[in-house]
Phi, psi and omega in degrees: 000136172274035195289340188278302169304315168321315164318319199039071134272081186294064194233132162312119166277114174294157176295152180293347172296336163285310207277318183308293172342286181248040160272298164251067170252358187119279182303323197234048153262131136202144203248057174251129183314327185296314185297291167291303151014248194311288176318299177291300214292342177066075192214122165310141156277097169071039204017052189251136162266352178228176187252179195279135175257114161228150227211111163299137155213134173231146200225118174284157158283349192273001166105353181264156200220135177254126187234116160210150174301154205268346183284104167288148172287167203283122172320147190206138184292156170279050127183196173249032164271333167241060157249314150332255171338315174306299203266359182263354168262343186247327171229054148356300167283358191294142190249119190263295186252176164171150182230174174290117143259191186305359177261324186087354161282152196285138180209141176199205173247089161354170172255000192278312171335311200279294169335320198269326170282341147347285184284331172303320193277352148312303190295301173315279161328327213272324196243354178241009185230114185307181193277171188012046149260131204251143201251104182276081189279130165248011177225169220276185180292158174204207213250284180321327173268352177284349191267292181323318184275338169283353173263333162325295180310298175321300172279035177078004171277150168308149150239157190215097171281151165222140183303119148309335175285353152276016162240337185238005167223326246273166151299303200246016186023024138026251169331291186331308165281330173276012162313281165320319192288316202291317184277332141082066167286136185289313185243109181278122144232139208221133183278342162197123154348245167042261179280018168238022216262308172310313202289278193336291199286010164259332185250359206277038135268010215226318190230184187207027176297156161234143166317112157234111173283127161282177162053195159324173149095010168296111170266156134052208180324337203303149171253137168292145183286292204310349175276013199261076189215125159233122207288341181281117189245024162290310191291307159338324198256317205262326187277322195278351147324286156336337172259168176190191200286002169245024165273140187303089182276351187197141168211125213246140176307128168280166171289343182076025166253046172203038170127188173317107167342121151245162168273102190276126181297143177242134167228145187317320170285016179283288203279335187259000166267348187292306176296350181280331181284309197300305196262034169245349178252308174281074207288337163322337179302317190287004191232354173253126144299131189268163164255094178247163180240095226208109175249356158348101220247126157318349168288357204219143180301341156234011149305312198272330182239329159298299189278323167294320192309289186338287185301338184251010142322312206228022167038076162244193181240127214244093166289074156357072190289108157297012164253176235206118156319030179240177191306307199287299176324352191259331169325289200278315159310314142340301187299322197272336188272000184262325189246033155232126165233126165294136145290327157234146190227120175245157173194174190265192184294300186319328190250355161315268248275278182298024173254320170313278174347285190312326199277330158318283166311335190244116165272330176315310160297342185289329193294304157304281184311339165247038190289307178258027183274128154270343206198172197187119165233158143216146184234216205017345186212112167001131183257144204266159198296315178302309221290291163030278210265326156002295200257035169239300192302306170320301181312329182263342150288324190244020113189166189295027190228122135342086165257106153322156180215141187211162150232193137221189185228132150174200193226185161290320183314324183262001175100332018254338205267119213230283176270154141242164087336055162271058143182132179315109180310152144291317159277156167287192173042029150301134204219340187065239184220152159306146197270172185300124167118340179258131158240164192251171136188123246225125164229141187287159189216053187102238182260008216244175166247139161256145170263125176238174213207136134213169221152159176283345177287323188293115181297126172307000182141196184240106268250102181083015199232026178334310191316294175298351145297290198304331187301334213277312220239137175268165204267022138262018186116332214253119178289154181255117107335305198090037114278183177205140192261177173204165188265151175289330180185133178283338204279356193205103195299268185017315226239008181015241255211125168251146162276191197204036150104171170264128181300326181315321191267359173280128204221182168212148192270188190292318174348310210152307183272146182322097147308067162290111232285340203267337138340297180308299169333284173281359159283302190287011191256303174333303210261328183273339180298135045251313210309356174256112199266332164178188211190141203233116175259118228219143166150021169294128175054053168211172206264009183189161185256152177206160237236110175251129189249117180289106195254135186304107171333282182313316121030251169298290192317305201305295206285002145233074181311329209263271147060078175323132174306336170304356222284151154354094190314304205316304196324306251246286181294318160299355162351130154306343181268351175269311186286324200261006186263293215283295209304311220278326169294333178295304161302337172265326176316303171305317205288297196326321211199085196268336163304140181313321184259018172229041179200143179270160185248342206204140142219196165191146190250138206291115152296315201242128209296180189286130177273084222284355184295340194230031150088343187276341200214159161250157170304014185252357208087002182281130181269148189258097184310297176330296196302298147342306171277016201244315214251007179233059136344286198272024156271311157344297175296313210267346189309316187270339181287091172312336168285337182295149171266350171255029162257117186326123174213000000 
């Protein structure tokens, strides 16, 4: 790999005689034997891939119920500088990131690289950035931004990655600015000038930051990232001396679907107990360096703390996907995946369901993708039950191993991993059990459990926000989410854990009755496929639920096939054969589930898509149900009005 030049990065690559060096230079020795073990020698705990699930459950008279693993967690380092420094000593030649270049061949860093640019842009940070000012990344990922932030951490600065779609879809950059107001960044970084050049000029009356430009495209004060070198390496060796584990590695944007966006502190013991749980359940790691294929955006915990932490954890390889789960984006993914094969593959509900689609239909790609997988996880959002099981019957048609497809639970708040599914569930939306070092604990709520979380993974808190802490944590400690779980069988904890939806978004209808909305959903997704790309669920304080449906276009264009290719999405969605979809899902949805709060009675399908300027959708695809019924009030109205025509009944 040509990596440092494709980077434009001028950085000497050091000896591994070095790296041993300042390896025992102070800042980055710690020797608990169990760790550097388990790390140089690279060896399964117990030649097992998942470890055995088992669960302490205590059970109060008030009905509350405490879940924690009988496993203590695993000794773990102050910080993630030295898994990085460990593997740039121990596999060196190994290739830790890459992305497409300007060629479109795959290029990245090595880890002996990557260590050796760590340190010259630490060294850098160290002597032009006061101590605890934070470093603001605005672009989507890459190799460069992946170096910046680890050089960052090192030496003790926050880092604050932000969805690129508040610099690049949102219109009125909003987010952005209040991004900027809150977090006050010492440092900006953008992967080309350019293509960030509106977003720059809507916040610069805003900041007093300096610029550091990737690619091309340096403008004015701006710095090329490839100038990030300082020959003084004291102020390097003292500040990173300085960090441990309750220092601030990150601070991350919530997505706001459960209210205003904040900045949750993440500190290096958030993330580094976090990796320790993972590969104490998923014990295969130590002995497979994984392999991802990964388009997950670093703005969100679990692209930015899992799946990277995860490759730099288990000395794997993080292959940069530039695609996206939208019609064009799925494209690019397809390419990468053909001409990558994971060992592990994570994606969200949204891009299961169109990698599922591709994989029907392309075997070369089917062909690849499952030639090394061991796994298949989704996270962030409930996987609706076809799509599950869709990509479980594929996977035992296209090869002869077992693959799992799992899941888990947890937040920004957590690091991420709070529950796991380290073993294949019979059903979806299995959650599994707390991973070591976490405990639960389920208070009852109506008919519901709400689930709380505590742990060495879990944030002390919200960054300039005390207020928004004390709301968040009960007075033994334990963060609220607001969600809320149920057990797979009460008679056997073990068999662990389902979610059950958000309590916020659950409403009763005039009955009387409950609606649970997170249920209701991927039940009604079910009943709509394929044509329902996701779906917003309505009826508070009306006499029946009902359905706003975000609809898969492309979709809808096969079932109104007579349909000239311009026509009109509106053209498209009023079809009659389209209408007559919607109805017959509607109608199975009711057979299945005839109580009134578990079938929708009426829907309409949505022309114009979810907006992140207003809150509705995150760049991972999660739609925010609030926001939605806040800003579409009069979709709402017509929804319920029986005379509109364009509603589904």
């Amino acid at each position: 790999m040509r990596a440092l030049k494709s980077l434009r990065l001028p950085l000497a690559v050091i000896s591994v005689p070095a790296i041993v060096a300042a390896l025992t230079a102070g800042a980055l020795i710690w020797t608990d034997s169990r760790w550097l073990t388990a790390i140089a020698a690279n060896k399964v705990i117990g030649g097992l891939m998942f470890a055995k699930a088992q669960v302490i459950c205590e059970r109060r008279p008030d009905g509350t119920v405490l879940l924690r693993s009988p496993v203590e967690l695993a000794p773990y380092p102050p910080s993630l500088s030295h898994y990085l420094a460990q593997w740039a000593q121990a596999a060196p030649a190994r290739l830790f990131l890459a992305e497409r270049n300007s060629s479109g061949a795959w290029a990245g860093v090595t880890y002996e690289q990557a260590w050796s640019a760590v340190l010259d842009i630490s060294a850098w940070f160290a002597n032009q950035v006061p101590a605890g000012r934070t470093v603001m990344m605005l672009s989507d990922n890459s190799v460069q931004q992946g170096l910046l932030t680890l050089a960052a951490m090192h030496v003790g600065l926050p880092v604050a990655p932000i969805s690129p779609a508040y610099s690049l879809v949102s219109k009125s950059f909003g987010k952005l600015k209040a991004a900027i107001q809150l977090l006050e960044p010492a440092v900006i970084f953008v992967s080309s000038y350019e293509r960030y050049q509106h977003a720059l000029a809507a916040i610069d009356s805003l900041h007093e930051a300096r610029l550091i430009c990737g690619g091309v495209g340096v403008r004015g004060r701006s710095i090329p990232f490839g100038d990030l070198r300082d020959g003084d390496h004291a102020a390097r060796d003292t500040r990173a001396a300085a960090v441990g584990p309750d220092t601030v590695a990150k601070l991350l944007l919530t997505s706001g679907s459960t209210g205003e966006p904040k900045a949750v502190i993440n500190t290096q013991r958030m993330l580094c107990a976090s990796q320790e749980a993972r590969v104490q359940i998923w014990p295969f790691l130590a002995s497979e360096p994984p392999v991802l294929v990964d388009w997950l955006p670093w703005s969100h915990t679990f692209g930015g703390n899992h799946n990277f932490n995860l490759v730099l954890r288990n000395g794997g390889t993080l292959y940069i996907d530039g695609g996206r789960p939208t019609a064009e984006g799925i494209q690019t993914s397809v390419q990468n995946l053909k001409d990558i094969a994971p060992t592990i593959y994570f994606n969200v509900p949204r891009g299961i369901d169109m990698l599922l689609a591709k994989l029907r239909t392309d075997e070369a790609l089917r062909r690849s993708f499952f030639s090394r997988l061991r796994l298949m996880f989704c996270a962030a959002a409930a996987l609706p039950e076809h799509i599950w099981r869709g990509l479980r019957e594929l996977a035992a048609q296209s090869t002869e191993r077992i693959v799992p497809l799992v899941s888990a639970w947890g937040a920004t708040e957590t690091a991420p991993l709070a529950t796991d599914c380290f073993y294949q569930a019979e059903i979806s939306g299995v959650i599994g059990l707390p991973v070591p070092g976490c405990e639960l604990k389920l208070v009852p709520r109506g008919e519901k459990l709400e689930v709380r979380v505590r742990g060495a993974n879990v944030t002390p808190g919200y960054f300039r926000n005390p207020e928004a802490a004390e709301s968040r944590f009960d007075a033994e400690g334990y963060y609220c989410p607001g969600d809320a779980v149920r057990f797979v069988n009460e008679d056997e904890p073990e068999a662990g854990l389902l979610f059950n939806g958000r309590l916020s978004e659950d409403f009763k209808l005039s009955s009387g009755t409950w609606v649970h909305v997170g249920s209701l959903r991927t039940r009604a997704l079910a009943a709509l496929a394929p044509i329902a790309s996701d779906a917003v669920v309505t009826g508070h304080d009306r006499s029946g639920v009902g359905l706003l449906i975000f609809p898969h276009v492309e979709a809808c264009r096969q079932l109104a096939s007579d349909l000239e290719s311009a026509a009109t999405t509106a053209s498209v969605l009023s079809h009659p054969k389209v209408r007559e979809h919607v109805k017959a899902g509607l109608a199975d949805l009711r057979t299945q589930t005839p109580a009134s709060s578990m079938h929708a009675v009426r829907a309409v399908l949505l022309d114009e898509p979810p907006s992140i300027d207003h809150g509705e959708i995150t760049d991972k695809g999660y739609i925010n149900q609030k926001a939605v019924l806040e800003r579409r009030r009069d979709v709402v109205a017509r929804l319920y009005a029986v005379d509109s025509a364009n509603i589904v009944l």
